[in-house]
C-alpha positions, 0 to 999 in steps of 0.5 A: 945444881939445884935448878937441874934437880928442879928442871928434871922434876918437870922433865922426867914425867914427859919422858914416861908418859911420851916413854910408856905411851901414856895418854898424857892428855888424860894425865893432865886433866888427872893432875887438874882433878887431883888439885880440886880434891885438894883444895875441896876435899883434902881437909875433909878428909883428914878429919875423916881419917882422924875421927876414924882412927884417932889412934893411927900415926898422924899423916902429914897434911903435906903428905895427905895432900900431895896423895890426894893430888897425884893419886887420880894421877897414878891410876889413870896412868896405869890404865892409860899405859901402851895407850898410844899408838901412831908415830904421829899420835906418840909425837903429839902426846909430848905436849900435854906429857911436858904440861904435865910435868911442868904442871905438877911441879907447879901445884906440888911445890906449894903443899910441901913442907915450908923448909921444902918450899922454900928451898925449891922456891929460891931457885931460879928456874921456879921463878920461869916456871912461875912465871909461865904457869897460865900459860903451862895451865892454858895451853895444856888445858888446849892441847889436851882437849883437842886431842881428846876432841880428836881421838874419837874411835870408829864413830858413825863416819868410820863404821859407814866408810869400813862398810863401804869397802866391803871390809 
């Protein structure tokens, strides 16, 4: 029962972002965005908030992090929302939306609370998730690139062949 749990953790984020048209490619170089805040600005940032407020209620850091890493996450799908048009264009996006999901099991498991933590990372399908993250994280990075390399609009060459037909 709990792998199911697990397995729709990573699955359900695919299911939106392929759902809501979201550029999953971008979704994905979000999340690697949000993980390098956490690890180089994450700590600075809970001083801050204390110094600032000292009197404000404690934030977890297992909260403040988790914010810190799927906040770049968020915004960017709510800007990229209905971004994706194109039967073919809808369809690939899938790969990089099932990197994300996958990827963001992967880097928010470890900032949870350790009991969280540890019961997360008892389960089976965790360790096959763990097992494969240098690929999730390679092959992600890959497919997300290329479709960013490939998405290009218009450019020089579409504008001289729109001129050419005299449309």
């Amino acid at each position: 029962m709990n792998d199911i749990m697990l397995i729709v953790a990573t699955l359900l984020p695919a299911a939106l972002l392929v759902a809501l048209r979201i550029n999953a490619a971008m979704v994905f170089l979000s999340l690697c965005l949000g993980q390098v805040l956490v690890q180089f600005v994450a700590k600075d940032t809970d001083s801050l908030i204390r110094f600032i407020a000292p009197n404000a209620g404690s934030v977890s850091e297992s909260t403040l992090y988790l914010v810190m890493l799927f906040l770049p996450v968020v915004l960017t799908c709510l800007i990229f929302l209905f971004s994706v048009s194109g039967r073919l264009k809808v369809t690939l996006n899938a790969l990089p939306a099932i990197a994300v999901g996958a990827l963001a099991v992967l880097l928010a498991v470890p900032l949870m609370t350790p009991s969280l933590q540890g019961q997360v990372q008892a389960m089976s399908y965790w360790d096959q998730l763990s097992a494969a993250q240098a690929l999730i994280i390679g092959v992600g990075s890959l497919i997300s690139l290329l479709l960013l390399w490939t998405a290009r609009k218009g450019g020089h060459h579409g504008e001289a062949k729109h001129e050419k037909h005299g449309h």
